[in-house]
C-alpha positions as CSV (number, residue, x, y, z in Angstrom):
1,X,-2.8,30.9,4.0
2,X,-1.4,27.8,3.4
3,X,-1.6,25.7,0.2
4,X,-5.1,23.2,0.0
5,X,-2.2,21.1,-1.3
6,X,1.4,20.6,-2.1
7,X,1.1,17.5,-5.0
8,X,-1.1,19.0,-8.2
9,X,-0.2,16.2,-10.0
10,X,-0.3,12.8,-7.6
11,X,0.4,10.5,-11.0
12,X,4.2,12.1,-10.2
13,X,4.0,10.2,-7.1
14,X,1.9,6.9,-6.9
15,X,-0.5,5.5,-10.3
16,X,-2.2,2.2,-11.0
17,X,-1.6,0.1,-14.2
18,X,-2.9,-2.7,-15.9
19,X,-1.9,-5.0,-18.8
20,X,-1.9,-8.3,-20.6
21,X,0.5,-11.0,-20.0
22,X,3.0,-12.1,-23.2
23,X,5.2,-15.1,-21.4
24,X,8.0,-12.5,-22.3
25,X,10.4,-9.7,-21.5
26,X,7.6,-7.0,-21.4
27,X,8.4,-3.0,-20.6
28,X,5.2,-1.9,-18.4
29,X,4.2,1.8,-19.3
30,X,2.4,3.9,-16.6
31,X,-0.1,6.0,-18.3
32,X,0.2,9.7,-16.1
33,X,1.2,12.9,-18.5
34,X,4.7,13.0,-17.0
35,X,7.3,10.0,-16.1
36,X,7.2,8.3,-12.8
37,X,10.1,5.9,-11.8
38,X,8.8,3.8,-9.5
39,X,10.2,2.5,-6.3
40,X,8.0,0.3,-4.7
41,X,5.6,-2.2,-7.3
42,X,2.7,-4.1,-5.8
43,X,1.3,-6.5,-8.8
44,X,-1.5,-9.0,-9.2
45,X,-2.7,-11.4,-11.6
46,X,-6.5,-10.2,-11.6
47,X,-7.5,-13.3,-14.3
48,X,-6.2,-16.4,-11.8
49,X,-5.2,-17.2,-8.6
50,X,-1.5,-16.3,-8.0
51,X,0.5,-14.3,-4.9
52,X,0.2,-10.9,-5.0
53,X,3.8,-9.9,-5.7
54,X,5.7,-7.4,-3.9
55,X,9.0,-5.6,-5.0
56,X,11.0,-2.5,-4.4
57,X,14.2,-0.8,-5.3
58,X,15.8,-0.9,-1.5
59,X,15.8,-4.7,-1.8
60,X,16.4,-5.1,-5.6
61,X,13.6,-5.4,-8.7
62,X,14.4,-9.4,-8.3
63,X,13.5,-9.7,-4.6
64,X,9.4,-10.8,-4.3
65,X,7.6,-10.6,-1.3
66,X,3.8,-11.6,-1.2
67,X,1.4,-9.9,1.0
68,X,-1.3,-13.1,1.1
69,X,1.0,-15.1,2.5
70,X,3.8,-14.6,5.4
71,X,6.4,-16.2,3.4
72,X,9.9,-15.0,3.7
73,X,11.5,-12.9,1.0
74,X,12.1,-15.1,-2.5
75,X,14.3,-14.2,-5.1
76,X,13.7,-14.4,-9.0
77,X,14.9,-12.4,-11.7
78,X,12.1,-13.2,-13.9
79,X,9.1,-11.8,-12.5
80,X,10.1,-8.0,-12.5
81,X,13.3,-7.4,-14.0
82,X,13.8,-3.2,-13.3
83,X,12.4,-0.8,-12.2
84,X,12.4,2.0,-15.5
85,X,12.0,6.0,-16.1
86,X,8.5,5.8,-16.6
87,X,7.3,2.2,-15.8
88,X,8.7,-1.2,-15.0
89,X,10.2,-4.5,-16.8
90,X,8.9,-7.8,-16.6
91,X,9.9,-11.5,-17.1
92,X,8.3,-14.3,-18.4
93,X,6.8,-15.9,-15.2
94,X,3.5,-16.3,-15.4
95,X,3.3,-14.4,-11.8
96,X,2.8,-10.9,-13.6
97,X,2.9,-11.8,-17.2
98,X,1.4,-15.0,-18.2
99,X,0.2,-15.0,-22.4
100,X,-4.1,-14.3,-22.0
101,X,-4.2,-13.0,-18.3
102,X,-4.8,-9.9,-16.9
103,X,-2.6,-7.9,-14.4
104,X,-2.8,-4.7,-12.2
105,X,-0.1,-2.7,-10.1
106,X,0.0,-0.2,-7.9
107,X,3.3,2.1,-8.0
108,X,4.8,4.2,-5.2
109,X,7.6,6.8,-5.6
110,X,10.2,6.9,-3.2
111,X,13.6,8.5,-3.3
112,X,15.8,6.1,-5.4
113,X,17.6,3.0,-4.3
114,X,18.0,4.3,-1.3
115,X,21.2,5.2,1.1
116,X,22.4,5.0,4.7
117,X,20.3,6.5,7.8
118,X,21.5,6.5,11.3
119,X,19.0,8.7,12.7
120,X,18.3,5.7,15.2
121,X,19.6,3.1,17.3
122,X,19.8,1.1,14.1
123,X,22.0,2.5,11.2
124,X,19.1,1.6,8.2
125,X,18.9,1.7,4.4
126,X,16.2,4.2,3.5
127,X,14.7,5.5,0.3
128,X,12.4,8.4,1.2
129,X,10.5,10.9,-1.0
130,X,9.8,13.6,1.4
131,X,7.3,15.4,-1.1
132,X,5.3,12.3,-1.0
133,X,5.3,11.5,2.5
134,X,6.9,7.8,1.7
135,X,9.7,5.9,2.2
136,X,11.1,2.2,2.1
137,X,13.4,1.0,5.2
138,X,15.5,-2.0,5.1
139,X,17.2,-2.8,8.5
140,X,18.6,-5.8,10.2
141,X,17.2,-6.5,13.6
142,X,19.6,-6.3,17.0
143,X,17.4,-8.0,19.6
144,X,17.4,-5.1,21.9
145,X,13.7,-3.7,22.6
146,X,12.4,0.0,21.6
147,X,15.0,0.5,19.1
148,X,14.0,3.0,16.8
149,X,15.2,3.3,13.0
150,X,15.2,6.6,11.1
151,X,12.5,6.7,8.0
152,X,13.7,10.1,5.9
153,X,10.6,12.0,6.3
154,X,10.0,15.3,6.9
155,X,7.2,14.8,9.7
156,X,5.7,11.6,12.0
157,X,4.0,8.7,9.7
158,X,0.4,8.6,9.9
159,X,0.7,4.9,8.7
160,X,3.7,1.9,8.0
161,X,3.8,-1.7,7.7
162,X,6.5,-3.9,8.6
163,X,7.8,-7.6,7.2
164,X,10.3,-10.0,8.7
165,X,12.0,-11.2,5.6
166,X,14.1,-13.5,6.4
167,X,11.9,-15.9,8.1
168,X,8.4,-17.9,6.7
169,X,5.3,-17.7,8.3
170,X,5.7,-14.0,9.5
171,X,2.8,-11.4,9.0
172,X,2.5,-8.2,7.5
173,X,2.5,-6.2,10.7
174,X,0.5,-2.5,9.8
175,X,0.2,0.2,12.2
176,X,-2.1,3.1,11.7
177,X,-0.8,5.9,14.0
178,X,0.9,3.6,16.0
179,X,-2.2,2.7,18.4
180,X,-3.3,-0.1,16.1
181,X,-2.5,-3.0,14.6
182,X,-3.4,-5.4,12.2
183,X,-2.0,-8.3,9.9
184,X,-2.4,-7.9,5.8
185,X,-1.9,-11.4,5.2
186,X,-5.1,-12.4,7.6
187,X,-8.6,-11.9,8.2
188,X,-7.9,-11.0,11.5
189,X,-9.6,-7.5,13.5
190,X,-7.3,-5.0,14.9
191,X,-5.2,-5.3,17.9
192,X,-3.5,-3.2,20.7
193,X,-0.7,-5.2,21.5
194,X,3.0,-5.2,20.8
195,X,2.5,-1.8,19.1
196,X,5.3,0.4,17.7
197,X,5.7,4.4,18.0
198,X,6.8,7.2,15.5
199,X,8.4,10.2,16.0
200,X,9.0,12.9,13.1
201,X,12.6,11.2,12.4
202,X,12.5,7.6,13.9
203,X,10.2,4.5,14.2
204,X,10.6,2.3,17.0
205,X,10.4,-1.0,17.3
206,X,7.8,-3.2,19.7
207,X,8.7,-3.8,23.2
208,X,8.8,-7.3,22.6
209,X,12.0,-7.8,20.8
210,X,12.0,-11.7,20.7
211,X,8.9,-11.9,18.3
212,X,9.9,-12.3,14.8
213,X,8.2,-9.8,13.3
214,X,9.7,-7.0,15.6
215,X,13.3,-7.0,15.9
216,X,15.0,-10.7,16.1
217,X,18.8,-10.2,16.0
218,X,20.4,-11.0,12.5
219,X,16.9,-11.3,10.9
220,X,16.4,-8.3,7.9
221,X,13.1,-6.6,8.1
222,X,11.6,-4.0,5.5
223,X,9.3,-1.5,6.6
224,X,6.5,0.8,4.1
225,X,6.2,4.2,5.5
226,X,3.3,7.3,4.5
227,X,2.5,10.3,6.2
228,X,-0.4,11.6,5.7
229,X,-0.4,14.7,3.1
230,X,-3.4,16.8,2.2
231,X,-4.7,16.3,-1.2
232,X,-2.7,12.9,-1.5
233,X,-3.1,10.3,1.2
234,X,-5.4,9.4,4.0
235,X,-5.5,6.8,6.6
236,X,-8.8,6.5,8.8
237,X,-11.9,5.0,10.1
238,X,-15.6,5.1,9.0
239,X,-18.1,3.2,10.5
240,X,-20.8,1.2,8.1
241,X,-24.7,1.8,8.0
242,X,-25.9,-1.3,6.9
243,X,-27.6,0.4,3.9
244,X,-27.6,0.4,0.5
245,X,-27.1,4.4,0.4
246,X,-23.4,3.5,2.2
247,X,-21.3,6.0,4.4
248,X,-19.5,8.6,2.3
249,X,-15.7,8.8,3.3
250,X,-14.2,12.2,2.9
251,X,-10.6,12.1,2.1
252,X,-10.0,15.5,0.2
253,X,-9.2,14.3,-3.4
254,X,-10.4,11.8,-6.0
255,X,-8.8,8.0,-5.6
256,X,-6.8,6.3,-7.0
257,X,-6.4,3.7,-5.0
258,X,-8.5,2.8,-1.9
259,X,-7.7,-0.3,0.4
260,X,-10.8,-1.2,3.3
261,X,-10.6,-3.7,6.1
262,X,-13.4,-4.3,8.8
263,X,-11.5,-4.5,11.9
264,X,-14.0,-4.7,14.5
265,X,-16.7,-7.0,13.6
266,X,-15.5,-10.8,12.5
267,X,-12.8,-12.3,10.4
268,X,-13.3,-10.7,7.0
269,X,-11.3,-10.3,4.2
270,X,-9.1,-6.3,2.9
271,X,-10.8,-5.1,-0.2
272,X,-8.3,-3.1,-2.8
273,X,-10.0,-1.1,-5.3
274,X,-8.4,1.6,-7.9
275,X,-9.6,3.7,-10.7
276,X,-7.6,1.9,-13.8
277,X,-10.0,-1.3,-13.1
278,X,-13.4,0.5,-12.2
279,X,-13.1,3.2,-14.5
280,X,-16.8,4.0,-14.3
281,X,-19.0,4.8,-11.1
282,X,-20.3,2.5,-9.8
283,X,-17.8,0.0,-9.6
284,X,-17.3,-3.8,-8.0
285,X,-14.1,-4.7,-9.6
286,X,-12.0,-5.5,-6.3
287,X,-9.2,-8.0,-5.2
288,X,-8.1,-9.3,-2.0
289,X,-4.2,-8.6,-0.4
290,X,-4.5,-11.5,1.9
291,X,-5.7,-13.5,-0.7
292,X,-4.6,-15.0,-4.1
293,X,-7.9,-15.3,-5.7
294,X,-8.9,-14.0,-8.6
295,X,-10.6,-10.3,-9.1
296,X,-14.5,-10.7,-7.8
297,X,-16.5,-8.2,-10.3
298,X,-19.6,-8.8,-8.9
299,X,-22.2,-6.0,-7.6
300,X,-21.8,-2.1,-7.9
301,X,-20.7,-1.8,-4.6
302,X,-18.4,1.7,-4.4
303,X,-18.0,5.2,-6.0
304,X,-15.1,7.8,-6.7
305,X,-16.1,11.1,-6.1
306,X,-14.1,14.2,-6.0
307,X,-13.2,14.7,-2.4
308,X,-13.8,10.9,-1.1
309,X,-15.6,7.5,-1.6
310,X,-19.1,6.1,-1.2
311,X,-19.8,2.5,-0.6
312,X,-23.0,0.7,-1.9
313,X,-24.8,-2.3,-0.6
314,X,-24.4,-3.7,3.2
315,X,-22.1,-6.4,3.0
316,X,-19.5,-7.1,5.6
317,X,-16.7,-6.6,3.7
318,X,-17.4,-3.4,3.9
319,X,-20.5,-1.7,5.0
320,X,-22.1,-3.6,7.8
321,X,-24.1,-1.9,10.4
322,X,-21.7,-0.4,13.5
323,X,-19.1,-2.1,12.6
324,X,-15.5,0.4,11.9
325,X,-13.3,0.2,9.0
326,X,-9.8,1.0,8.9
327,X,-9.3,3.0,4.9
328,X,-6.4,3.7,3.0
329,X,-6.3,5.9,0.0
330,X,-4.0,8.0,-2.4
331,X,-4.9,10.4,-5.1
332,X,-5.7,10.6,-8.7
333,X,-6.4,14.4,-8.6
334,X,-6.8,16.5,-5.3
335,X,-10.2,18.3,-4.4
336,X,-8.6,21.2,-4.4
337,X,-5.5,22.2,-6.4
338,X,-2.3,24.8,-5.0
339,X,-4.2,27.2,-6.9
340,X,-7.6,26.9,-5.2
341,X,-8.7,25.2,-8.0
342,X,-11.6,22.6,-7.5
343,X,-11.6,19.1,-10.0
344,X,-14.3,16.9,-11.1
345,X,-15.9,13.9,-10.4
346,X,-15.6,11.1,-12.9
């Protein structure tokens, strides 16, 4: 019988972190029992209102993109410096590491800086862990429709994102199995339009070619792909109750991390939530991708549990009546170990 799961230890593979600012060089630590390099860093000032700031190793430590906005890719080499054996290094910039605020970042492991794939039409850089299910693309876009780019796993994404980067006011596409998509950087409910397709080598680009965010000729794009492994990650859909006992989500492991958008009812805003902030059941602290505001810790609105997540309250953000919610989470501990051995709630 097949292992309940291949990743004992998820902290090899994707933790949370958070700190205090200095206004100074400052080495970040991860706190997991063994050393994670990190790939792929998603920070946020959770004290003030700044950009959430995204970097990875495919486009260099100093290369920021921010997923509340649809701003093309920035440069600065003093907001996060490198990317280290068991952490990160910051700047000074008050973006990640102002003196007095409060920070958090969640940390992806990929395969290293990454190296050439030509398993598509479109010769790509990719980084790709294939025990983890992820891996970071960098391609430059041909104008041609349904071209497809090789992503390095070892089976067909369950989940990517993808991000023009060389041009402003261009979303965050996501695609959850390729039949939906919806924009990180907006409030906006899913869509079923210009979707792209994934195959157990390749993803392939929209239809239509000429929108920017697809595949514009001589435009760079960067693309954030996961499969979805037992015991580690899970992409789906619950619909809300409208009560204060909220729908339980079964994912198979204790989160980490969980990210919730209502897709089908209104213009709302994502939710991100991870165990390094709420530490205790039940929790509130949350922040907002598409946003730059400062973390909301008001109510006691979720908990962790072993093998999923519980919602409290009915509020729209997350638990209104019928409406359906697309989830994504990673583990801090699976259900279930290789061994067949159960964990515990928190």
């Amino acid at each position: 019988m097949a292992a309940y799961t291949t990743i004992d230890n998820p902290e090899l593979y994707f933790q949370a972190k958070t700190w205090s600012g200095n206004s100074s060089t400052q080495a970040i630590t991860l706190d997991g029992d063994e050393n994670m390099q990190p790939d792929f860093v998603w920070g946020k000032q959770r004290s003030g209102t700044q950009n959430h700031q995204l970097c990875d190793v495919v486009r260099g430590a100093n290369k920021i993109l921010m997923s509340n906005n649809g701003d093309n890719e920035l440069g600065d080499s003093d907001i996060l410096n490198s990317f280290d054996s068991n952490g990160f290094t910051l700047g000074y910039q008050d973006q990640l590491n102002d003196t007095g605020a409060t920070y958090v970042a969640w940390c992806w492991k990929a395969g290293g800086s990454g190296s050439s794939n030509s398993e598509g039409d479109i010769t790509a850089t990719v980084s790709a862990s294939t025990t983890a299910g992820f891996s970071l693309i960098k391609f430059q876009g041909n104008g041609s429709t349904s071209q497809s780019v090789g992503h390095g796993l070892n089976g067909t994404p369950a989940f990517w994102m993808i991000k023009n980067l060389t041009d402003d006011d261009t979303d965050f596409t996501m695609y959850w199995k390729g039949t939906d998509r919806i924009k990180l950087n907006t409030q906006e409910v899913m869509e079923q339009n210009y979707l792209m397709s994934a195959s157990s080598t390749t993803i392939t680009t929209p239809s239509e070619a000429g929108a920017t965010w697809g595949n514009t000729a001589s435009k760079d794009y960067m693309v954030w792909v996961w499969q979805e492994l037992q015991g580690f990650s899970k992409f789906g859909k619950y619909v809300g109750n409208g009560n204060a006992d909220g729908p339980f989500v079964y994912t198979g492991f204790r989160p980490a991390m969980v990210i919730v958008k209502n897709f089908s009812a209104g213009s709302t805003d994502w939710i991100i939530t991870d165990n390094k902030r709420g530490a205790f059941n039940p929790a509130g602290e949350r922040l907002y991708p598409n946003l730059n505001n400062a973390e909301d810790a008001s109510g006691d609105y979720f908990n962790y549990l072993s093998n999923g997540f519980k919602f409290n309250e009915n509020v729209n953000l997350w638990n209104t009546s019928g409406a359906t919610y697309f989830y994504m989470a990673f583990a801090e501990a699976p259900f279930v170990n290789s061994k067949g051995v159960p964990n515990n709630a928190r």
